[in-house]
Legacy VTK file of the C-alpha trace (Angstrom):
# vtk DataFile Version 3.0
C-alpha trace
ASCII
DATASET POLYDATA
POINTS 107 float
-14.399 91.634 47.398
-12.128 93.067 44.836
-9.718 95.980 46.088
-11.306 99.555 45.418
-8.303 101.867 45.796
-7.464 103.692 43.061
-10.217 102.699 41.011
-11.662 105.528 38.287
-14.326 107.642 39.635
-16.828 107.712 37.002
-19.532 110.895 37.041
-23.081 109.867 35.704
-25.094 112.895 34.956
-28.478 114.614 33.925
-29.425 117.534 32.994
-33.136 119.503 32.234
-35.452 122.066 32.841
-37.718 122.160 35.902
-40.772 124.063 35.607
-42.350 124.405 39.523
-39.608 125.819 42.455
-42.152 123.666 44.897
-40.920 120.624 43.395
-37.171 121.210 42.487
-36.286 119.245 46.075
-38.977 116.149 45.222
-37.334 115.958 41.612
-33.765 116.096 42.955
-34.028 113.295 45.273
-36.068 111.032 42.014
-33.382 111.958 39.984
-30.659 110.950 42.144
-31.895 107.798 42.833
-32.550 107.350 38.067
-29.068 108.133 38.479
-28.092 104.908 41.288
-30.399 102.870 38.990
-28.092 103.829 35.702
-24.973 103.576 37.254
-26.089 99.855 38.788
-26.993 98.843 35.509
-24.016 99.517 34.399
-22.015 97.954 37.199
-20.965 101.015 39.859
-21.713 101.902 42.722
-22.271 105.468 44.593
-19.187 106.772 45.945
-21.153 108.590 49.057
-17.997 110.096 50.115
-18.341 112.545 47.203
-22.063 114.444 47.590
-23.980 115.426 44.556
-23.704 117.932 42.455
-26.836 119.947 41.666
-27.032 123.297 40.396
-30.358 125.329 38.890
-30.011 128.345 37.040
-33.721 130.409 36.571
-33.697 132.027 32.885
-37.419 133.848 33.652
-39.552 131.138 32.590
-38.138 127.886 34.083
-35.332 126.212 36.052
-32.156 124.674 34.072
-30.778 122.040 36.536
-27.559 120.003 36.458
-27.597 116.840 38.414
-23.629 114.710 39.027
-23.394 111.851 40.630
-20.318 110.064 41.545
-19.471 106.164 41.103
-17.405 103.642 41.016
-17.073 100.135 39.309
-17.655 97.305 41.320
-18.730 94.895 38.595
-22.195 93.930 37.657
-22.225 90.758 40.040
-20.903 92.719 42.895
-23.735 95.518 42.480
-26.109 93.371 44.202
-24.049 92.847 47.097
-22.557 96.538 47.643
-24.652 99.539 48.690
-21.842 101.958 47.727
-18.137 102.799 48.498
-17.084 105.265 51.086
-13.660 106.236 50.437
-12.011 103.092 49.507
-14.206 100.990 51.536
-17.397 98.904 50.697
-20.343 98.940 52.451
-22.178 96.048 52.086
-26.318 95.759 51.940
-27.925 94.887 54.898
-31.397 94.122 55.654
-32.052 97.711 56.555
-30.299 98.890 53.662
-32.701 96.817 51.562
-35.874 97.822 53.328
-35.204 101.383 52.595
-34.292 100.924 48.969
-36.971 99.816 48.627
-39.170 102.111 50.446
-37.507 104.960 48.618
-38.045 103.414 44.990
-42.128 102.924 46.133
-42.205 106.661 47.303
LINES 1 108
107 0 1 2 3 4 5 6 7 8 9 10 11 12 13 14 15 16 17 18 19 20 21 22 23 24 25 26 27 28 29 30 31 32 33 34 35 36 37 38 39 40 41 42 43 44 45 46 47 48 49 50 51 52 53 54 55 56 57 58 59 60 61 62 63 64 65 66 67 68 69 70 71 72 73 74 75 76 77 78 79 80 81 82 83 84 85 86 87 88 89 90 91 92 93 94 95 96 97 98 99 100 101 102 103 104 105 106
């Protein structure tokens, strides 16, 4: 595994208008995980040292959200090996990790 300190912290981001307050937790969680999905693609990796940033704003008629997400590159081969960096410090996928990937993206 390559050496992750100092590497660029890269913010993917998304931004939109939620309609329903019942749902604004459902959709944050779905659009965290777009984000993981985008930033894999791509070749990063979540930093979960660094939480999300989501922030709603109600104008009267809906919700105006801003959704950050924090990565790093790891390379596209690597993705499929690393869950995410904490710190400096890979964590690797496991077979739990895997199982609840994968529970999450059928949810």
């Amino acid at each position: 595994m390559n050496n992750f300190i100092h590497k660029s912290i890269k913010r993917f981001y998304l931004d939109g208008q939620i309609y329903d307050d019942a749902v604004i937790p459902r959709l944050k969680e779905q659009y965290i995980m777009i984000l993981d999905n985008a930033m894999r693609i791509k070749g990063y990796v979540p930093r979960i040292d660094i939480d999300p940033d989501f922030t709603i704003d109600y104008n009267g008629k809906h919700y105006n959200f801003k959704l950050s997400v924090y990565g790093i590159y790891v390379g596209k081969r690597n993705v499929e090996q690393i869950w995410a960096i904490d710190k400096n410090k890979p964590i690797l996928f496991t077979h739990q990790n895997k199982l609840e990937e994968s529970l999450a993206q059928q949810g």
